[in-house]
C-alpha positions in Angstrom: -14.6 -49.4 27.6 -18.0 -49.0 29.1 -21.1 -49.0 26.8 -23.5 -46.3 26.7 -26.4 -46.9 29.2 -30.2 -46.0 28.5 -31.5 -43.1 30.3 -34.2 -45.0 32.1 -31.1 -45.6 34.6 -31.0 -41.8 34.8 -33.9 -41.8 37.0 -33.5 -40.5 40.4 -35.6 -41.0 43.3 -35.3 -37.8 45.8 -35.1 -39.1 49.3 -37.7 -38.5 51.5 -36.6 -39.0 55.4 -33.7 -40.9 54.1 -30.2 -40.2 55.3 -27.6 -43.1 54.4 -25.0 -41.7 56.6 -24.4 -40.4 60.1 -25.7 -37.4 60.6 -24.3 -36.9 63.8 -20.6 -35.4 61.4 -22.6 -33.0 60.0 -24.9 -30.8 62.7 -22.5 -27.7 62.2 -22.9 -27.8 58.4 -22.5 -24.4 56.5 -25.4 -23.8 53.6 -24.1 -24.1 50.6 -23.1 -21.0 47.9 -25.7 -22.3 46.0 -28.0 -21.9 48.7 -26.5 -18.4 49.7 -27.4 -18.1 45.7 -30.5 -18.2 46.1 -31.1 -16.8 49.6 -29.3 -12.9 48.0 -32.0 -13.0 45.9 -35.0 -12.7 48.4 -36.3 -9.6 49.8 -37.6 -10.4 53.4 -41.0 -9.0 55.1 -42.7 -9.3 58.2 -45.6 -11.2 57.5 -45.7 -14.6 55.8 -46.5 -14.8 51.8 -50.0 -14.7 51.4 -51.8 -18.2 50.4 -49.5 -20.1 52.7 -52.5 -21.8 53.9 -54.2 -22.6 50.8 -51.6 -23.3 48.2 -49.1 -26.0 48.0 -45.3 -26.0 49.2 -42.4 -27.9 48.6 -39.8 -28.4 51.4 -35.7 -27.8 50.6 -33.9 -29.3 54.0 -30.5 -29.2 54.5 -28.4 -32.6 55.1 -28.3 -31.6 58.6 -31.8 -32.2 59.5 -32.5 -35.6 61.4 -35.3 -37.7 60.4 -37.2 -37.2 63.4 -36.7 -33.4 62.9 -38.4 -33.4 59.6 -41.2 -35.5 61.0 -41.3 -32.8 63.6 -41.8 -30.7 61.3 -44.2 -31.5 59.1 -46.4 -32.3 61.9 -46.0 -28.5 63.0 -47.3 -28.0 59.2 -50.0 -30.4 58.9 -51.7 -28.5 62.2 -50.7 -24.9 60.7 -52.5 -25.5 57.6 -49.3 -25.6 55.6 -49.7 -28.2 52.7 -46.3 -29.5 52.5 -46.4 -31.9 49.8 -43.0 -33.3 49.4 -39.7 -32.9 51.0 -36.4 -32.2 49.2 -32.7 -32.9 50.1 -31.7 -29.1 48.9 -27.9 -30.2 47.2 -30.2 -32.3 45.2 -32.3 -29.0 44.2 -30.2 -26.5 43.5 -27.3 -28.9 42.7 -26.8 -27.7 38.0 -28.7 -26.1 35.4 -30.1 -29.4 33.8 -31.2 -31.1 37.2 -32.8 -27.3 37.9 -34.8 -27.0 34.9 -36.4 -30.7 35.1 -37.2 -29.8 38.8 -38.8 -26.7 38.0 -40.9 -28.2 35.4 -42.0 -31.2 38.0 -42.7 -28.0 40.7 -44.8 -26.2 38.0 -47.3 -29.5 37.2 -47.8 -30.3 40.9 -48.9 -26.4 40.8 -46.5 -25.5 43.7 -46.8 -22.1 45.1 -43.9 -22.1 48.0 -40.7 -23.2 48.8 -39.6 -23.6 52.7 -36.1 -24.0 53.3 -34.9 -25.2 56.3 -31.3 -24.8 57.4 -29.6 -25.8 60.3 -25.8 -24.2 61.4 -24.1 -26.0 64.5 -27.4 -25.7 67.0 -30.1 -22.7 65.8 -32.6 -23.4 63.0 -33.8 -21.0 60.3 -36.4 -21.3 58.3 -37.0 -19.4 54.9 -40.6 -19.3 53.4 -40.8 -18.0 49.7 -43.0 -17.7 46.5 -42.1 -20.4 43.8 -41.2 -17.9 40.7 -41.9 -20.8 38.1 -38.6 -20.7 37.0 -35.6 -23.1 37.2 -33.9 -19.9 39.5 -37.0 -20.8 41.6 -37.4 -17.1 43.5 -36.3 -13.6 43.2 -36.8 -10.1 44.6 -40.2 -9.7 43.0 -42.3 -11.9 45.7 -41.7 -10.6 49.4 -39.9 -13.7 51.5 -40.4 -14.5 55.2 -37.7 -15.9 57.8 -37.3 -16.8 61.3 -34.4 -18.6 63.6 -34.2 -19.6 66.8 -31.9 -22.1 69.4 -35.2 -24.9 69.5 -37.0 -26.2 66.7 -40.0 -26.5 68.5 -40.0 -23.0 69.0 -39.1 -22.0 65.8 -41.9 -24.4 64.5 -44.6 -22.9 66.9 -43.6 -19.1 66.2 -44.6 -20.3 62.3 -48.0 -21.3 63.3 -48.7 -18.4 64.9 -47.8 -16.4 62.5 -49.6 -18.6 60.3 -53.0 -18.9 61.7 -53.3 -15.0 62.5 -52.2 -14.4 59.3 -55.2 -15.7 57.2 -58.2 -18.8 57.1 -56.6 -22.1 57.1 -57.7 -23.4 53.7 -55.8 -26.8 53.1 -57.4 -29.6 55.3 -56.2 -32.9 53.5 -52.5 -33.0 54.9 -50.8 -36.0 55.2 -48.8 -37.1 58.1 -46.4 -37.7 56.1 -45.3 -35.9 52.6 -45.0 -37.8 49.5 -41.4 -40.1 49.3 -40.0 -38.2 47.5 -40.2 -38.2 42.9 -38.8 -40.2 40.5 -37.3 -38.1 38.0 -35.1 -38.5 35.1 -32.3 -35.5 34.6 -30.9 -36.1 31.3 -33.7 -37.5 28.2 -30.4 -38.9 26.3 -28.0 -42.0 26.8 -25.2 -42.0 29.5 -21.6 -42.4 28.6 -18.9 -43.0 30.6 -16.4 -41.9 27.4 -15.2 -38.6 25.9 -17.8 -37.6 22.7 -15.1 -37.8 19.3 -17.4 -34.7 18.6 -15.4 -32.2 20.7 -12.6 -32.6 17.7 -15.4 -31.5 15.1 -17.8 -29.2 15.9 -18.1 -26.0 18.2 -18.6 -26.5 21.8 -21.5 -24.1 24.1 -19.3 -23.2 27.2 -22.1 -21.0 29.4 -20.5 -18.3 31.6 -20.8 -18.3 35.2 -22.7 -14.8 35.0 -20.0 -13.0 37.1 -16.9 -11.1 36.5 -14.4 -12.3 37.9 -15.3 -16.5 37.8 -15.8 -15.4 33.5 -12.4 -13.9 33.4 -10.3 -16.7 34.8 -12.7 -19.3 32.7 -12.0 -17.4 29.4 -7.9 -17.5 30.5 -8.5 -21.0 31.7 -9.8 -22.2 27.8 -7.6 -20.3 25.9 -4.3 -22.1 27.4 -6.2 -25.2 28.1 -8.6 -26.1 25.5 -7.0 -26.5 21.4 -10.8 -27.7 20.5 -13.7 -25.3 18.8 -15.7 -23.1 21.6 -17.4 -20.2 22.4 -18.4 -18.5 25.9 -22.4 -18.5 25.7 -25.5 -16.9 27.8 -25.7 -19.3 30.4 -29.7 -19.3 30.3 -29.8 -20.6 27.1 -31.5 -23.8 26.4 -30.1 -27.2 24.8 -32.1 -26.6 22.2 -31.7 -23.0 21.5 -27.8 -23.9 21.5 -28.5 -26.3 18.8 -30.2 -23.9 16.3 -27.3 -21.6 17.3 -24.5 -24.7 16.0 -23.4 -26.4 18.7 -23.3 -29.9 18.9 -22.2 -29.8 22.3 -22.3 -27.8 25.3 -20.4 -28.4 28.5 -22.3 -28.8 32.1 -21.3 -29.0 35.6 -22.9 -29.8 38.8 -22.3 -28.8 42.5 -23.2 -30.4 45.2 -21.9 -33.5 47.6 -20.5 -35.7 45.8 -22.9 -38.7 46.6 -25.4 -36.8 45.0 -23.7 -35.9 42.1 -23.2 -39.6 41.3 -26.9 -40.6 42.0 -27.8 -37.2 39.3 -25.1 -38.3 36.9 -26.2 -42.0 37.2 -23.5 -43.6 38.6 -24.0 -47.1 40.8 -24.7 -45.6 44.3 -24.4 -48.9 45.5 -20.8 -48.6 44.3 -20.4 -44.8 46.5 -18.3 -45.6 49.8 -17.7 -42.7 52.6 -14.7 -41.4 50.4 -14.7 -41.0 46.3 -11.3 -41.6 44.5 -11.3 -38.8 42.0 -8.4 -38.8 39.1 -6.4 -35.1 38.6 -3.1 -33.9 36.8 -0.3 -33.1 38.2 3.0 -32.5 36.1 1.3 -34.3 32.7 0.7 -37.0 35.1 -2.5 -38.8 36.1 -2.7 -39.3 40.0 -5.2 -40.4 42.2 -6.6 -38.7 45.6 -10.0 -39.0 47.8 -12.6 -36.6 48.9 -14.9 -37.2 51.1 -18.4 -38.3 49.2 -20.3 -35.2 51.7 -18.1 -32.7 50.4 -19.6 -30.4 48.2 -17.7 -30.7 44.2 -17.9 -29.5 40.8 -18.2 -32.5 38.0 -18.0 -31.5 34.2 -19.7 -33.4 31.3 -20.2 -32.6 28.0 -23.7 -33.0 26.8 -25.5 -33.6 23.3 -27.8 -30.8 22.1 -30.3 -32.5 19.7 -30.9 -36.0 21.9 -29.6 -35.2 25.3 -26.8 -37.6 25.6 -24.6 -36.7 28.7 -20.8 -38.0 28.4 -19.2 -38.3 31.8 -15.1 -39.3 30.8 -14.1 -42.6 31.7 -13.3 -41.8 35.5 -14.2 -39.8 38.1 -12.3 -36.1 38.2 -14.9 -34.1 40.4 -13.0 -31.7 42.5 -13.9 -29.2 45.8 -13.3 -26.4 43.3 -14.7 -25.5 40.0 -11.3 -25.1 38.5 -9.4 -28.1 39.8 -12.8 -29.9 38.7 -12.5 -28.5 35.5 -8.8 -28.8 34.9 -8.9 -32.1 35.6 -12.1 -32.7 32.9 -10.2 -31.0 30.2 -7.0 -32.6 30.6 -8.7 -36.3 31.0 -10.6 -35.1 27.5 -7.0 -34.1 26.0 -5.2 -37.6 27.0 -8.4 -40.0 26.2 -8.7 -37.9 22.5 -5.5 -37.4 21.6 -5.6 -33.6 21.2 
């Protein structure tokens, strides 16, 4: 059984310009729901926000993007007047609630101001410019958004600095070339454990709702024939800690996003993380074994400590393309390795 591992191997560097794979597989990628998440929530104008070119921005590509794209791009930027001070791999970004909130605190001290996503589907390019709501969501309705496509990059890139430089003074002269590489950051302040916690026998579990209908109806159904252990459905905005003056010990997390960079978040050895993940599942009472391709977008489940942050993972890998099969196949790992 493995030991617990200290949470300064928690600590995740977000690539800058990095891309570990061929990219070539992945030109006609489709944005995530995630990203169509948080792309509902904008309402669009026809003038970019104002401050663009005095205020700092932080850059959400999709796996897509080439490196010499991005370089493209932030050269397009640094003659715009567009202070782009760091670029993110966006699965990475929007990818749980826990890696969310730590990235929204780490937008909020390097006083960020904008978010630009770029996305890239089969051969035209979009890019999204938005005001930074300070918040783990990271924007909403309340700030007026800004988007434009086209077939060429270039193009694209050249329609943003018109619309840049005849939309107000260029105010931010000290751009780099290049952004920052990236941040380290460290998701979870607890231990990592690679077992089930004994305290799912004892004490009342947080289980947050998805925050829609029909997702919270087939969870609460799901539970109730799955799960023999103390829970309760909770506000899915509510903190660690405001779940631990509430009772619970534990609350259960997920993440979504490609499964590569769900085992860099969750601390895995990425050394260890081939081209296809073999994840463990039920099927008849019976533990089985199949692969997914470590680009596909999952769900992985961990329960996580309250008061100190410890995250525990199960003793093997049962991510899954959907957030049921994923968390089917958490809950029944969690019933075998307890006993219950």
């Amino acid at each position: 059984m493995k030991k617990s591992v200290p949470a300064t191997n928690l600590i995740v560097r977000l690539p800058l310009f990095i891309f570990l794979f061929s990219i070539s597989a992945f030109c006609a990628a489709q944005p995530s729901s995630e990203e169509d998440n948080l792309t509902s929530r904008l309402n669009f104008g026809s003038s970019l926000p104002k401050g663009i070119l005095s205020q700092r921005s932080i850059v959400l590509y999709e796996i897509a993007y080439t490196n010499e794209e991005l370089q493209e791009v932030q050269k397009h930027f640094q003659q715009a007047g567009i202070d782009a001070v760091s670029y993110l791999d966006v699965d990475y970004v929007l990818s749980g609630i826990d890696p969310s909130r730590v990235l929204s605190n780490y937008f909020n001290t390097r006083a960020i101001k904008f978010l630009i996503l770029l996305q890239k589907e089969k051969d035209r390019y979009q890019i999204i410019i938005t005001e930074y709501n300070n918040t783990r969501n990271l924007a909403d309705k309340e700030h007026t958004s800004w988007k434009q496509s086209n077939a060429s990059l270039r193009e694209l890139l050249r329609t943003v600095y018109r619309f840049a430089v005849s939309s107000e003074r260029k105010a931010n002269f000290l751009i780099s070339d290049l952004p920052e590489a990236g941040a380290s950051l460290n998701f979870y302040r607890g231990k990592r454990d690679e077992r089930f916690s004994p305290d799912v026998r004892q004490f009342k579990t947080a289980i947050p709702r998805f925050g829609n209908e029909s997702d919270d109806k087939e969870l609460e159904v799901f539970l109730k024939e799955t799960l023999p252990t103390k829970y309760d459905l909770v506000d899915p905005d509510l903190t660690d800690s405001e779940l631990e003056e509430k009772g619970y010990r534990l609350v259960l997390r997920f993440v979504h996003t490609r499964g590569d960079v769900a085992r860099e978040i969750l601390g895995y050895d990425v050394t260890q993380t081939a081209s296809s993940l073999s994840t463990n599942y039920f099927e008849n009472d019976e533990q089985k074994i199949k692969t997914i391709r470590a680009k596909k977008m999952i769900y992985k489940f961990y329960f996580k400590n309250t008061e100190y942050g410890n995250i525990f993972l199960g003793t093997k890998w049962d991510a899954d393309e959907s957030w049921q099969d994923g968390l089917r196949n958490h809950i029944l790992a969690l019933r075998s390795e307890l006993k219950i």
